[in-house]
Structure formats: C-alpha cells, structure tokens
C-alpha positions as CSV (number, residue, x, y, z in Angstrom):
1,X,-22.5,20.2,39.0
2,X,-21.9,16.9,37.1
3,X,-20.4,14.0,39.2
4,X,-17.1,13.6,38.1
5,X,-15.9,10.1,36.4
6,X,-14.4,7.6,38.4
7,X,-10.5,6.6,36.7
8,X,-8.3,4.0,36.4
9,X,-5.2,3.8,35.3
10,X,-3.8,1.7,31.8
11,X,-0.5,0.9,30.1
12,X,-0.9,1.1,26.0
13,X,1.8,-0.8,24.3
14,X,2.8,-0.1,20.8
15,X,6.0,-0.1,18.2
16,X,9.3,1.8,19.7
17,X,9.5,4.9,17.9
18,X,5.4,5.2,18.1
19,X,4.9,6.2,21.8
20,X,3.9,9.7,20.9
21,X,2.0,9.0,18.2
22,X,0.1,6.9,20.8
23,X,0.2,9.9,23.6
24,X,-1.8,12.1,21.2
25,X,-4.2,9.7,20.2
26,X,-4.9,8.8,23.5
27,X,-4.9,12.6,24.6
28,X,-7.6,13.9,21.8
29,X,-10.0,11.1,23.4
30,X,-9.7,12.2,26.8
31,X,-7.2,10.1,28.5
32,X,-5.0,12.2,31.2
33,X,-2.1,12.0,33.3
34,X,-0.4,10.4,30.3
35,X,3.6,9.4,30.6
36,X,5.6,7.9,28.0
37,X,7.7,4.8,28.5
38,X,9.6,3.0,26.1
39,X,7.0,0.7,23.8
40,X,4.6,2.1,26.3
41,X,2.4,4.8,27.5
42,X,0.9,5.3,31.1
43,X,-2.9,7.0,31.2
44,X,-6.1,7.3,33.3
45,X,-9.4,7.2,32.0
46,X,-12.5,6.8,32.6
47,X,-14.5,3.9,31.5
48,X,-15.4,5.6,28.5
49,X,-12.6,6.8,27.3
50,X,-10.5,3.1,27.7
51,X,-13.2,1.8,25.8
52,X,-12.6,4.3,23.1
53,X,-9.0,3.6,23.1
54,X,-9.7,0.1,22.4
55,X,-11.7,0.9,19.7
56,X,-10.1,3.7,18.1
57,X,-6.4,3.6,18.9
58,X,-4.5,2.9,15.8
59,X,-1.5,2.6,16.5
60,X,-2.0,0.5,20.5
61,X,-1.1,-3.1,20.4
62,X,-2.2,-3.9,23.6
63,X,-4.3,-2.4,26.4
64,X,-3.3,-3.5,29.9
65,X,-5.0,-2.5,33.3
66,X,-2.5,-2.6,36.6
67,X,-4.0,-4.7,39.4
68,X,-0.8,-4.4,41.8
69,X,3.0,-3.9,42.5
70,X,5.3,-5.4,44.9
71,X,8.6,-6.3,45.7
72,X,9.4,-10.0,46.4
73,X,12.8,-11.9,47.1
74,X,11.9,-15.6,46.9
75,X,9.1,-17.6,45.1
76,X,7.2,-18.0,48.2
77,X,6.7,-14.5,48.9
78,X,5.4,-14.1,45.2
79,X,3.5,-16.6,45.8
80,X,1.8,-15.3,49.4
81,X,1.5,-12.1,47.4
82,X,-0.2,-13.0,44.5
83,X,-2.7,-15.2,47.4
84,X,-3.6,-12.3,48.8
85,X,-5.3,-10.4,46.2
86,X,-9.1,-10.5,46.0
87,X,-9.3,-12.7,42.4
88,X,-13.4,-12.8,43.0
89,X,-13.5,-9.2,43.1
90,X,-11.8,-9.4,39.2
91,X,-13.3,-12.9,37.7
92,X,-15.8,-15.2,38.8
93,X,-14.3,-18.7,39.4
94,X,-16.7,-20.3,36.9
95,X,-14.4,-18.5,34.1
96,X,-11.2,-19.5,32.2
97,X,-8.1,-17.9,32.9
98,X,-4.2,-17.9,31.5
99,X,-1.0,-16.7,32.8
100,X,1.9,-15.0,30.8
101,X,5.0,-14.0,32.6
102,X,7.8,-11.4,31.4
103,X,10.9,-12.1,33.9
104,X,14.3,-10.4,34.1
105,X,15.9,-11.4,37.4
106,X,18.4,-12.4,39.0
107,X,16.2,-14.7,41.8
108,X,13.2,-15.5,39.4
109,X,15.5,-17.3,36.8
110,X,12.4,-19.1,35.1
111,X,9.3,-17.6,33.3
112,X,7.9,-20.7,33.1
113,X,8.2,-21.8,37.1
114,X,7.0,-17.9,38.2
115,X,4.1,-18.9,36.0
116,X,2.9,-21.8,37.4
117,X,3.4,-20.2,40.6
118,X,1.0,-17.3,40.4
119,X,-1.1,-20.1,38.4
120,X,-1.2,-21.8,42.3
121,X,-1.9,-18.8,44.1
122,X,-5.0,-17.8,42.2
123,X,-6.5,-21.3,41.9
124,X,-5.6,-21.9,45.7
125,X,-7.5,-18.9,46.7
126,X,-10.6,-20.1,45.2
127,X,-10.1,-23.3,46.4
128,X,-10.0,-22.1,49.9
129,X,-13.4,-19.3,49.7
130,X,-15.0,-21.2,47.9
131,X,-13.7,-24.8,47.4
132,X,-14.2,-24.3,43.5
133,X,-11.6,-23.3,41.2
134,X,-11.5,-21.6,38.2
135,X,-9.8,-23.5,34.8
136,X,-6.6,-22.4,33.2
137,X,-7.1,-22.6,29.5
138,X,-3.8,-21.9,27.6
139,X,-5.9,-20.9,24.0
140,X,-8.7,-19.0,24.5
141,X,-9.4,-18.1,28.1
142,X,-11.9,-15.6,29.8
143,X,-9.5,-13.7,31.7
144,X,-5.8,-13.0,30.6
145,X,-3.3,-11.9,33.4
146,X,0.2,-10.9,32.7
147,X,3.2,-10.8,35.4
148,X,6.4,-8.9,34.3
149,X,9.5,-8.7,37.0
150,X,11.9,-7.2,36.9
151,X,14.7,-7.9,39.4
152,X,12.4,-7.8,43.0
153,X,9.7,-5.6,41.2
154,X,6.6,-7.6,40.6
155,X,3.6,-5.8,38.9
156,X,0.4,-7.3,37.8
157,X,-1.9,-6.9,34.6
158,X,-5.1,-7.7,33.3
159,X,-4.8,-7.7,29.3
160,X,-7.7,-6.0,28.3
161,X,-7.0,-6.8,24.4
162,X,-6.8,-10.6,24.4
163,X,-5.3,-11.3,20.8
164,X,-2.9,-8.6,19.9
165,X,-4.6,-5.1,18.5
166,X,-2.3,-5.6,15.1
167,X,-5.4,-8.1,14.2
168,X,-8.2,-5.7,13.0
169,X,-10.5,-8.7,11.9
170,X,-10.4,-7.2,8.2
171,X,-8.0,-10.2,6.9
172,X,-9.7,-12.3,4.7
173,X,-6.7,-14.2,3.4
174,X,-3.7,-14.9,5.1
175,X,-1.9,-16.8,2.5
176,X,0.3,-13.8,1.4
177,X,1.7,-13.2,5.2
178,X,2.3,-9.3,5.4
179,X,6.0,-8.3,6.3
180,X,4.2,-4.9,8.3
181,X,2.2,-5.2,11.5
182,X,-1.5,-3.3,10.8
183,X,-0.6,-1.2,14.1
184,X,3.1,-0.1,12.6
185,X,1.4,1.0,9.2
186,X,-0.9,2.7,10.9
187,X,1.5,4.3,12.5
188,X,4.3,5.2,9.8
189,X,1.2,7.2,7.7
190,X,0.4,9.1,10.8
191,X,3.8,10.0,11.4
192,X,3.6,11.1,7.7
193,X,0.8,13.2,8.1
194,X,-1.3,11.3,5.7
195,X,-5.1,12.7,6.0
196,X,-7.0,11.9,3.0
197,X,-6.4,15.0,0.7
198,X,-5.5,13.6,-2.1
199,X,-4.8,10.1,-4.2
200,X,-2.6,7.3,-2.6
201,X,0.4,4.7,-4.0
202,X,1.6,1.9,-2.8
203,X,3.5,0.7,-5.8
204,X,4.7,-2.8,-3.7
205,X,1.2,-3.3,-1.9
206,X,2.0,-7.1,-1.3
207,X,-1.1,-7.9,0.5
208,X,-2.5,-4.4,1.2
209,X,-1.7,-3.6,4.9
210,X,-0.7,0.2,3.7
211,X,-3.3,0.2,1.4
212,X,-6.6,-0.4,3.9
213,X,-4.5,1.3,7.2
214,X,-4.6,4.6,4.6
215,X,-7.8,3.8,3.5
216,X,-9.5,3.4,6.9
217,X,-7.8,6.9,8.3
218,X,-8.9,8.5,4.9
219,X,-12.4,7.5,5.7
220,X,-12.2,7.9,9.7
221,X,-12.7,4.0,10.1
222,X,-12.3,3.2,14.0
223,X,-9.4,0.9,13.5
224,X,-11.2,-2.2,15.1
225,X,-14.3,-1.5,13.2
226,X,-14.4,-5.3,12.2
227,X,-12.9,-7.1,15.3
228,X,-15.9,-9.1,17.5
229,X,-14.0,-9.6,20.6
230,X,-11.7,-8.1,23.4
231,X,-10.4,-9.6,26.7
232,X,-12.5,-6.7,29.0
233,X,-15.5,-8.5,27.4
234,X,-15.4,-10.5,30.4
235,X,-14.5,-8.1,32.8
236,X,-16.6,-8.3,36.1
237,X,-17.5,-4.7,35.4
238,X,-17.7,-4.7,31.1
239,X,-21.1,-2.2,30.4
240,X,-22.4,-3.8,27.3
241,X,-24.6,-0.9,26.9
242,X,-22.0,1.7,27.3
243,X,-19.6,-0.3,24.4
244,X,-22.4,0.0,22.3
245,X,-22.3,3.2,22.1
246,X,-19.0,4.2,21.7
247,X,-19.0,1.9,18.5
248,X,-22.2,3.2,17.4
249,X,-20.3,6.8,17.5
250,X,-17.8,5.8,15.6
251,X,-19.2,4.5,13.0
252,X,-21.5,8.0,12.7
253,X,-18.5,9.4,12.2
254,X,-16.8,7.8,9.1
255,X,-16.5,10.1,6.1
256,X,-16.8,9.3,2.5
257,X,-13.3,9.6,0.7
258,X,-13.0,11.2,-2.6
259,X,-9.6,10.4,-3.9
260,X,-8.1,7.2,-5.4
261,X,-6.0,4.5,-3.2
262,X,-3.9,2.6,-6.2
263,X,-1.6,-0.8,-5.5
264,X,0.3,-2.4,-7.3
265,X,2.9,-5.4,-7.5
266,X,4.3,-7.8,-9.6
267,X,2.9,-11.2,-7.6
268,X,-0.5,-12.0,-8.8
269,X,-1.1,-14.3,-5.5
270,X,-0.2,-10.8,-3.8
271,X,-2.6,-9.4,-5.1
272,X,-5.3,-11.7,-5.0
273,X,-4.7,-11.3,-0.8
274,X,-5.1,-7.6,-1.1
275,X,-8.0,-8.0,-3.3
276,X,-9.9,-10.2,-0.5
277,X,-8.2,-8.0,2.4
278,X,-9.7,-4.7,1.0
279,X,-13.1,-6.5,0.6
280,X,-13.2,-7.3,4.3
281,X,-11.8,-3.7,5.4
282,X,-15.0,-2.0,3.5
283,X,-12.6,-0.5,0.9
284,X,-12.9,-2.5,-2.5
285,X,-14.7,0.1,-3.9
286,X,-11.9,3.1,-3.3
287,X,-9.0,1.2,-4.6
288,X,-7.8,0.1,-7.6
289,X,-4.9,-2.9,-7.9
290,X,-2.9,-3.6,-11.0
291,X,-0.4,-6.5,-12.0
292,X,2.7,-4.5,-12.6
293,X,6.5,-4.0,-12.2
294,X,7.7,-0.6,-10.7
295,X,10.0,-0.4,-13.9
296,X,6.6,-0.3,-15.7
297,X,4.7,2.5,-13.6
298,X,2.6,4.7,-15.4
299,X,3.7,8.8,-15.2
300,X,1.7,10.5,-12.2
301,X,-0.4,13.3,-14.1
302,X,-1.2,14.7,-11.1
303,X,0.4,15.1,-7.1
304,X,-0.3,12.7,-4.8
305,X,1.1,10.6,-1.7
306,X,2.9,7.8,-2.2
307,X,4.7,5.0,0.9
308,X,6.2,1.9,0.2
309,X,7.8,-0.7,2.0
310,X,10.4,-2.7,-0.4
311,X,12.1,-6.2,0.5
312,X,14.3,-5.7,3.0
313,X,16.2,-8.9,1.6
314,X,15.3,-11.2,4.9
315,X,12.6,-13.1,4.7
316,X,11.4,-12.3,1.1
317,X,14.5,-12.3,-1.0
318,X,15.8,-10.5,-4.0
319,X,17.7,-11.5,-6.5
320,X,19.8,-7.8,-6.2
321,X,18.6,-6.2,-3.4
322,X,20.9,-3.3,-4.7
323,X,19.7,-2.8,-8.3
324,X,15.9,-3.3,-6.7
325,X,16.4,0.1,-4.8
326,X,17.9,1.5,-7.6
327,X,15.1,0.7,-9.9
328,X,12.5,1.8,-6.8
329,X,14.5,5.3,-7.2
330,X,14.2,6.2,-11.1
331,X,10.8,5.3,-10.6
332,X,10.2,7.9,-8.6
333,X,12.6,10.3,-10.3
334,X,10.9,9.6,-13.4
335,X,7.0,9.2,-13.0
336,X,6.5,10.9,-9.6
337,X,7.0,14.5,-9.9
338,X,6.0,16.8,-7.9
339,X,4.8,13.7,-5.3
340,X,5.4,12.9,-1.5
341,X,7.2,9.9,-1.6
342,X,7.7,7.8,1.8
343,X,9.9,4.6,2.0
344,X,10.1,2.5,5.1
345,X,12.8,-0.2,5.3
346,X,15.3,-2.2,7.4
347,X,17.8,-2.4,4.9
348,X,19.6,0.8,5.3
349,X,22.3,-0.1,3.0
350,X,20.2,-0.7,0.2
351,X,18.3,2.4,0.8
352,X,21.4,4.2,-0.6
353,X,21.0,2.8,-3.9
354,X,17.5,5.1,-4.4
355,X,19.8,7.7,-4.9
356,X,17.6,10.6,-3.5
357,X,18.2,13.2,-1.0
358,X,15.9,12.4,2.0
359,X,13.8,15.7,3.4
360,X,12.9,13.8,7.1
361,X,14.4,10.5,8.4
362,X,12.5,8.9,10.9
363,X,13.9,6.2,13.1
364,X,11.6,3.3,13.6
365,X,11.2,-0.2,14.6
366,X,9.5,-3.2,12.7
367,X,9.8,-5.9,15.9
368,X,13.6,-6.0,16.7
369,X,14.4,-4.3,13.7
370,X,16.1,-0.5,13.4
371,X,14.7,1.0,10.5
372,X,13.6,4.3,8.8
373,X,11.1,5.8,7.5
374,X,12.7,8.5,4.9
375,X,10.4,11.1,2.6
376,X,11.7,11.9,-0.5
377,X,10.1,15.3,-2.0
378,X,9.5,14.9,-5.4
379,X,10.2,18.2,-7.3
C-alpha cells in the first residue's frame, strides 16, 4: 500500500468576492480540508500539491504557511513566545530575514514596535545557540515572516510567495500602470466562465492585463509560467527536484488556442505597453491590437466573448464619465449582437448610463473598492 503524504496546513489569500473561485482551484489540485475565510482560504497539502498551488493558482495572491498561535497580554510575553520557537529548525542563521506585522488590538497599539519585537526575539535566539545572528534585510530577504494580532490572538506565518502573486513576471513595460491586479482579472474571467471557445474583446485593453489573463487560461498557461522566484525557494526543506517537475508538467500541458484575442483603445502609449506585455506573456502571436475609439468599433460578424473594464473616473479621468458609459452601451447594442458582453467597474452610477438590462451581477472588490461585474447578453 503506498505511504501516505505527509501535510501541512496553508492560508491562500486572494480578492474579496474570489474565495471560491480560489477553493476550487485549489480543490481540483488536490488540496483538502479546505475552509473559506474572508480574502482567505484554509488548506492542507502535501508538498506537491502547495507547490502546484504556487504555480498554478490564478487567482492566489499570497501563499502563507502557519508556524504558531498564541495568546499574549503584554509585549513581553510576545516577546518570550516568539523566543521560544525553534527559528534553526525554519532558516539557517546565515540567511536574511524581514518582519511584517498586521495588528488590531487594544494592548499591541503599534505595528511598528510588535515588529521590532519579534525582530528581538528571533535574532536573540540565535545569538544565544549559536552566538551568530541572522541579518534583517527590509528589501529582498531570504526568509519573510508575517505576525497578524488580533486583540490577544497572535499567529505566525512564513510567506511562501515573497513579492505578491499579482506579478506574473510577463510585464515588460510598466509605463502604462494597469488599473486591474493580474490575480483579479484572472479571476473576473473565471467567474465568467471564459474557456477558450471562441474569439475574445477587450475593446479598452489599456495595457493588456485582460487580454494575456484570457489568453494564458485559453492556452492552459500556469499562471506563474514566467516568474523566476518565490519566498519557499529558501525554505530549509525546498526539493529543487520535486519543483522541477511540477513546472515541467505544466508546461506539457499548455494547449494551442485557435480563436482570436482582439484589443483595442484609443491611447497609443496604451497600447504600445500591451504590445510589449503580450510579447513577454508568450501571446503576441494570438492577438491582434488596433488604435481605435469604441464609437468606431467594427460590427462583430460572428459571436464571441467580450469583458471590459472602463474608467471608473478616479484615477484615470474622463471628461463625462456619464456619456462614456453611454457610448460603451450603443456600442454594444450596435456591433455586438448576439455576444457575451462582461463589464467590471467601481462606478456603479455610471454603469447605469449603458442602458442594458444585466443577466448576472456579480459583487466584487478591486482593493477597497465595491464593484460589479455585470453580463450583458447580447441578442
């Protein structure tokens, strides 16, 4: 009988509104015992499976794995706590680490002081074994540890991700900064049920974050395909043989894709981004962009699936926010028909102005922001 897998248990972070899209991707790769939180979801796995999670999760932002919980009323006791724990048995103190605290309480009143208290505790037991220290690099450390309290409740994480997940490592050109987190896009096409069966619009591409998260699930691209690093790199226990092969499956499994991904927008710089972005996602070859007004769009000949993510009127402004929804509207009332036509925004007010009777609303989040995602079934 086969030996059964030893598991650990992780915390996945993601967009609110996104934790079961994040469930069921974790779920079809094996995870178990999975629970949903808020921005959050609790698994086990294997070390297989966390590695394919890293690798393949579209929609995670973060990978965490729980090293301990404990209650404590006054820094001193954090600080005897966090003492305590066997740090050589997690990193070796010739290696980097930083320290990132989340704190809601009434007694830990500063993130910045808990910080520099569980800071003392690690290097002081070090000190004491070994009388070497590891080095706390703020940038680009070897071992990332994150501390969230709430009230007396003190748990401990090592971030298994390092930078966040949203950076895929397909950018090319950041000049034309992208309103929608990679990970959010990701996750707004799977709620959509996008798969790849047929041609793709994105008729305000900006710089192409739609266009390459469609792209990449069209041709069952592992999402961090073209990212070098994570934080379990370092890990006492990383099997460099055993993350070989989970990429090297991966990549066996991409598919050719044999509709068209279009964009288009009316900012040439735009453009120019997304042209460079695709490059570095593998794609330039499956999309076409074009220079063009939505006013100007061309009459769909055949059905297709279109999402879009208009100005919300914040940080890129319109002249009439209004009549720009409006216009987005007759466009697809005009040259759409018989199209699936998703629109995500913040703007709910302006939304109105499209002038279309929604078939799903979806609430969603983009950071702080309540938003929808609404589908507009073009008869």
């Amino acid at each position: 009988m086969e030996e059964e897998k030893q598991r650990s248990e992780y915390l996945a972070k993601t967009f609110q509104g996104l934790e079961d899209v994040l469930a069921e991707e974790l779920e079809n790769l094996g995870a178990i015992e999975i629970k949903i939180r808020k921005r959050a979801v609790l698994f086990q796995a294997d070390i297989e499976t966390f590695y394919k999670a890293n690798y393949l999760s579209r929609v995670a932002s973060r990978f965490l794995r729980p090293v301990m919980s404990f209650r404590a009323s006054s820094y001193e006791e954090l600080y005897d706590e966090m003492n305590s724990i066997d740090w050589p048995s997690i990193f070796h103190h010739d290696q980097s680490f930083a320290v990132s605290s989340v704190v809601k309480s009434h007694i830990f009143k500063h993130s910045e002081y808990t910080t520099l208290k569980v800071k003392d505790a690690i290097v002081d037991h070090f000190r004491n074994r070994f009388r070497k220290r590891p080095f706390v690099e703020r940038y680009e450390p070897d071992i990332r540890i994150h501390v969230h309290i709430n009230d007396q409740n003190i748990r401990l994480y090592l971030d298994a991700s390092g930078e966040s997940l949203h950076k895929r490592g397909y950018r090319q050109d950041d000049t034309f900064r992208a309103p929608l987190s990679e990970c959010l896009a990701a996750g707004m096409l799977i709620k959509a049920g996008w798969d790849g069966s047929k041609d793709f619009v994105d008729p305000m591409c900006g710089s192409g974050t739609l266009l390459i998260e469609a792209g990449m699930i069209a041709r069952n691209i592992a999402a961090q395909r073209y990212r070098t690093y994570f934080s379990f790199h370092n890990w006492l226990d990383f099997d460099p043989k055993l993350w070989k092969k989970v990429k090297q499956e991966a990549k066996e499994n991409e598919r050719v894709f044999e509709f068209a991904i279009s964009g288009y927008d009316y900012d040439q710089e735009a453009l120019n981004s997304a042209t460079a972005n695709l490059r570095g996602a593998g794609l330039k070859g499956y999309t076409q962009l074009t220079l063009m007004d939505i006013r100007d769009m061309p009459v769909q000949k055949k059905p297709g699936f279109l999402m879009v993510n208009p100005p919300y009127d914040d940080k890129i402004k319109v002249a009439d926010i209004d009549q720009h929804y409006k216009d987005l509207g007759d466009m697809l009332k005009q040259k759409f028909n018989n199209w699936e036509a998703w629109v995500f925004t913040a703007n709910l007010d302006a939304l109105k102005q499209i002038g279309l009777k929604t078939s799903k609303r979806i609430p969603l989040f983009n950071g702080p922001k309540e938003s929808r995602l609404c589908l507009y079934e073009m008869y």
